[in-house]
C-alpha positions in Angstrom: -47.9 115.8 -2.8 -47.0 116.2 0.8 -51.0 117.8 1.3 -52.1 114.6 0.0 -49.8 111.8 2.2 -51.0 114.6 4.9 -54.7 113.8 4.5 -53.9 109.8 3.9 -52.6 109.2 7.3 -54.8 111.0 9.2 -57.4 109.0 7.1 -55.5 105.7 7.7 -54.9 107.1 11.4 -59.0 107.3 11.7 -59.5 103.9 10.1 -57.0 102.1 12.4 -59.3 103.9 15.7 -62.9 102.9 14.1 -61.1 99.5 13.9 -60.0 99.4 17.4 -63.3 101.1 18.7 -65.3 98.1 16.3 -63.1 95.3 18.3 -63.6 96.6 21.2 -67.6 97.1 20.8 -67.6 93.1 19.6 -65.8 92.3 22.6 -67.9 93.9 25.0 -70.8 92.1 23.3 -69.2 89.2 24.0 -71.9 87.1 26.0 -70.5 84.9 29.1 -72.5 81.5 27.6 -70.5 82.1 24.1 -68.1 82.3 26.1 -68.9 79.0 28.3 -69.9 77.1 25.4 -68.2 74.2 24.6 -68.0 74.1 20.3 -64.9 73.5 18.6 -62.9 76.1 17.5 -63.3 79.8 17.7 -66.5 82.0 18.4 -68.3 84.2 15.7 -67.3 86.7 18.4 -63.9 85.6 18.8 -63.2 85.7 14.7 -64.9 89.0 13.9 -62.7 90.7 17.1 -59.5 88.9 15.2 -60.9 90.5 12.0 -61.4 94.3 13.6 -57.9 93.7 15.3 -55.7 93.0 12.0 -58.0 95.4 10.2 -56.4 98.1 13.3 -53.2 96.6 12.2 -53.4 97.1 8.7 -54.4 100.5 8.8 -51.9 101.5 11.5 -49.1 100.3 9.2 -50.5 102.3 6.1 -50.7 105.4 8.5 -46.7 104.6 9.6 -45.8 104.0 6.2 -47.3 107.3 4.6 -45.8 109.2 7.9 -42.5 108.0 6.8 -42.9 109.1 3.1 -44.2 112.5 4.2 -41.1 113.0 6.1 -38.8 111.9 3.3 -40.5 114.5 1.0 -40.3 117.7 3.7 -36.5 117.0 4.5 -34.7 115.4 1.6 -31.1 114.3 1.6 -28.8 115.5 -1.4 
């Protein structure tokens, strides 16, 4: 069991950095006229960095949570 929450959070841990890495690749991307533009509301640009960013989120608080059972498996208290 603990081999498996083992390979979970380093998957979870690798999904939350291709998340942050995907954000950060959309930001850069980011063009100065979409940014200068003057629609209403948010960017395409703007809403898929939003998107990458809870996606980082998400993942980071599966990794924390499996991290958390891993240790209450290898040091239980009677």
């Amino acid at each position: 069991m603990t081999t498996i929450l083992s390979i979970l959070v380093v998957l979870f841990a690798i999904g939350a950095l291709a998340a942050l890495v995907r954000g950060v690749i959309v930001f850069i991307r980011t063009t100065d006229a979409e940014l200068r533009s003057n629609t209403v509301g948010p960017s395409q640009s703007s809403l898929k960095q939003n998107k990458m960013m809870w996606r980082r989120i998400q993942f980071q608080a599966l990794a924390v949570i499996g991290a958390v059972l891993l240790l209450m498996l290898a040091h239980p208290h009677a």
